[in-house]
C-alpha positions in Angstrom: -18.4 2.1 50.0 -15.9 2.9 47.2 -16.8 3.9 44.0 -14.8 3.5 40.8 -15.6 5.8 37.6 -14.2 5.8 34.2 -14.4 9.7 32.7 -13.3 11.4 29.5 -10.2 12.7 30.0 -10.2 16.9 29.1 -7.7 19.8 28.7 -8.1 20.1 32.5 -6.9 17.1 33.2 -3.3 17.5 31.4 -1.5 18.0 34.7 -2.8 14.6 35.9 -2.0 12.6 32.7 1.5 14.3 32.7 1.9 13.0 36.4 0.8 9.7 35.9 3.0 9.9 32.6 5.9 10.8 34.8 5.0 7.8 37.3 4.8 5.5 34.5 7.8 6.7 33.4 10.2 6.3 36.8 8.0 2.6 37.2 9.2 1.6 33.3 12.9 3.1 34.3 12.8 5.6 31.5 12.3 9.2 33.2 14.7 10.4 31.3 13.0 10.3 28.2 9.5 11.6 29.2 10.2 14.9 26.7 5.9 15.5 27.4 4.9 19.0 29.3 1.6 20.0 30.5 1.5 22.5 27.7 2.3 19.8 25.4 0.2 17.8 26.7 -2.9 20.4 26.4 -2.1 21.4 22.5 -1.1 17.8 21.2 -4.4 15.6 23.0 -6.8 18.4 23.2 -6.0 20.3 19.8 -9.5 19.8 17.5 -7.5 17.8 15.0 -5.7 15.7 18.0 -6.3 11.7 17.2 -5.5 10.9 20.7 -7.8 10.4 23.3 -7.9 9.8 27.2 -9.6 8.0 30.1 -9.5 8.6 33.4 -10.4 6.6 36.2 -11.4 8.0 39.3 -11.7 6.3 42.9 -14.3 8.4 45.2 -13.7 11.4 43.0 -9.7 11.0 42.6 -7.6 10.9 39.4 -6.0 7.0 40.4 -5.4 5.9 36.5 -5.4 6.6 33.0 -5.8 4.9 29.8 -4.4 6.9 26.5 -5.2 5.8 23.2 -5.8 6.0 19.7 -7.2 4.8 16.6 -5.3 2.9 14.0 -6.0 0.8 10.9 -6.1 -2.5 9.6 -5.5 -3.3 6.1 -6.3 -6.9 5.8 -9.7 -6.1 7.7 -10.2 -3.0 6.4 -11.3 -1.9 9.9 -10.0 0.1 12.1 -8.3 -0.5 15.3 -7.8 1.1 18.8 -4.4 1.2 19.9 -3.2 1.5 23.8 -0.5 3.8 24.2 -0.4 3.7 28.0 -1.9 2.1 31.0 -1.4 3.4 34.2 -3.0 3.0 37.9 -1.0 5.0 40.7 0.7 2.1 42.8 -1.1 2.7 45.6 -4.1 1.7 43.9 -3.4 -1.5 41.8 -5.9 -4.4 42.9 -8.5 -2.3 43.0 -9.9 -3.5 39.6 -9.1 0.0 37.9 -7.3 -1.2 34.9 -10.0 -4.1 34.6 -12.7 -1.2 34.3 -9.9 1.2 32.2 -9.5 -1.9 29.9 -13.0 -2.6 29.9 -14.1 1.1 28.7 -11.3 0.4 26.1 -12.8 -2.7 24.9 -16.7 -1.0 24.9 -15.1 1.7 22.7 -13.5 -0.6 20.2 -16.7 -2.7 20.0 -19.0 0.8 19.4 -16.3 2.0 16.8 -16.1 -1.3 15.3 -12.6 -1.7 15.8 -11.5 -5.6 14.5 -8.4 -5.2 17.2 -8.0 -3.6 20.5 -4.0 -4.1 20.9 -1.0 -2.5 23.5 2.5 -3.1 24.0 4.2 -4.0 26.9 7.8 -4.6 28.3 8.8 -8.1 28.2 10.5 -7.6 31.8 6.7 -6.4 33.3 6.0 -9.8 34.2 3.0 -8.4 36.9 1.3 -6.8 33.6 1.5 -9.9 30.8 0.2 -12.0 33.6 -2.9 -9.4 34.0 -3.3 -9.2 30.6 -2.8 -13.0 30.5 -5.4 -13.7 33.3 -7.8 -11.4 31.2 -7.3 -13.2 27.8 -5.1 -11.2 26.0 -2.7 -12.9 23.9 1.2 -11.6 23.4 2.3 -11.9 19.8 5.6 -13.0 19.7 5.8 -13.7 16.4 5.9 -9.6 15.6 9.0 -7.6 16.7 8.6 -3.9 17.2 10.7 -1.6 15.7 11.0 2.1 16.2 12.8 5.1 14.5 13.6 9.0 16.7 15.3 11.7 17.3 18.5 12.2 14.9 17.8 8.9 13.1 14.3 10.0 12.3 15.3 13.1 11.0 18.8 11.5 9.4 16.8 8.7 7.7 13.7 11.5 5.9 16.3 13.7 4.6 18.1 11.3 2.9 
């Protein structure tokens, strides 16, 4: 019988978050801008002042997902927050009930850091993951429109 395990990710599991970063990546179209290394990936998530933190989620022993994430802040609750940056399960293994169990780790986290939100992001095309987090009880929030500043407008914009 299969057996699925949710882990802490640690500096020797950068290769596998930079592959499923990269698989993520060629799945959301954007390879191209995937900028992350291993290296970078050791120094920036497992630094001792590094915010960001990983799951992993293993199938039998094997690296299938990962979950990275991070804390954040809300002013009107004057709680913190835990923020999803990424989601992933390796094709091969979606239906499985991986990203239940990821998401579910996520949630046990938020509720022991006594976090008022556990919130994510996704693509409005990715119509197989809003109807997961959908069937789950997420809610979308359409009334908030992200916006996002890099590259040579961030720099252009702070040294003016």
């Amino acid at each position: 019988m299969s057996e699925l395990t949710i882990r802490v990710a640690t500096e020797n599991d950068a290769g596998t978050l930079f592959k499923f970063i990269k698989e993520l990546a060629i799945y959301e179209k954007a390879e191209h801008e995937v900028l992350a290394t291993e290296e970078t990936i050791k120094s920036s998530m497992f630094s001792d002042n590094s915010n960001v933190h990983a799951l992993i989620c293993e199938l039998d022993g094997v690296a299938i997902g990962s979950a990275i994430y991070f804390f954040n802040y809300s002013t009107w609750l004057a709680k913190p927050g835990l923020y999803l940056e990424d989601l992933y399960v390796s094709s091969g293994f979606r239906g499985k009930g991986a990203g239940i169990k990821l998401l579910k780790a996520l949630a046990n986290i938020a509720i022991e850091k006594e976090c008022a939100r556990f919130e994510w992001s996704c693509l409005d095309w990715n119509t197989p993951s809003r109807d997961f987090y959908a069937s789950i009880g997420a809610k979308d929030q359409p009334e908030w429109v992200s916006y996002r500043m890099v590259g040579d407008t961030l720099k252009d914009f702070a040294s003016k």
